[in-house]
N, C-alpha and C positions, 0 to 999 in steps of 0.2 A: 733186382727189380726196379731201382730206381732209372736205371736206363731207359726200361718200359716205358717206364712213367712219365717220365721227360722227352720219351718221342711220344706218350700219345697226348706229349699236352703240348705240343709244337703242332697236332690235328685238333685241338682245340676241343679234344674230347674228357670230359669230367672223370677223374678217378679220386681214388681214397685209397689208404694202409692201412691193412686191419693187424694189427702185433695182439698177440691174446698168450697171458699166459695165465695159469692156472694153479694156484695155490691151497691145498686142502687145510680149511681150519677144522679144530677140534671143539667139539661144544664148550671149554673153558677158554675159546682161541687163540689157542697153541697151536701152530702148524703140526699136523698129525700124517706119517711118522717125519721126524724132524729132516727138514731142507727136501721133503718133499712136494717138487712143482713143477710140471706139465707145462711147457714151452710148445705150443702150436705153429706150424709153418704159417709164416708173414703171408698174407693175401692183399692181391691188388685188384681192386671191385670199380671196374670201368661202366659209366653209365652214359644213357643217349640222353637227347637235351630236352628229351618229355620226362627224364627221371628214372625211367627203367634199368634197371642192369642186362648188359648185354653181355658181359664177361668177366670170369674171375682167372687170375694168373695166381698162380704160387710157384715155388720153386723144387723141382727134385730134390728130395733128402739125399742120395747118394747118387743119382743118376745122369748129375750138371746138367737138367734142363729146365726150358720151362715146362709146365703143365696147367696149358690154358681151357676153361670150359664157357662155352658157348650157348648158356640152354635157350636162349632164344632159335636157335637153328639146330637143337638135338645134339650137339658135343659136348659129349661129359667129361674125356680126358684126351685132349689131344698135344705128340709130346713136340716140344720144335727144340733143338739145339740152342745151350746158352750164348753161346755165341751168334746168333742169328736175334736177337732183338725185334729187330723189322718184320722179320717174318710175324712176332707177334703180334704187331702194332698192324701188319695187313690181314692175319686172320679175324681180328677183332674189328677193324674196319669193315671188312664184309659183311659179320653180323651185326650191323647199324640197321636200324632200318629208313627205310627210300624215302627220302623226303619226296613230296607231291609235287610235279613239276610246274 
């Protein structure tokens, strides 16, 4: 993802990493049961330059791709091959929206 990320900031467009993982404490907090922790797929949350999120990227767990979502234009999982980067960076492109000419 950080390829992503580094072509969409050569378009000068705003992203973030979101890494989450998840650690269950036990009321005396003690991780309960022990070395149990929920590791969340890394997301990349690309925004327009009024603020908005136009796209979130994460990564296939087993299927090498991306899986980019677009809810500004109604795409919830669309998959592009990891090897194709760009493709991501001009799907997300499209769902910008229009500046006023």
């Amino acid at each position: 993802m950080a390829v992503v990320q580094r072509l969409l900031k050569a378009k000068e467009i705003h992203t973030f990493a979101i890494h989450t993982i998840a650690l269950k404490i036990a009321h005396d907090g003690v991780p309960w049961p022990p070395a149990q922790r929920t590791r969340r797929t890394p997301e990349l949350v690309a925004h327009s330059r009024e603020g908005w999120e136009v796209a979130t990227v994460t990564v296939g767990t087993r299927s090498n791709c991306y899986v980019v979502s677009l809810p500004s234009v109604g795409v919830t999982a669309q998959l592009v091959n990891a090897d194709q980067p760009h493709a991501v960076v001009d799907l997300i492109l499209t769902a910008l929206p229009k500046e006023a000419a």
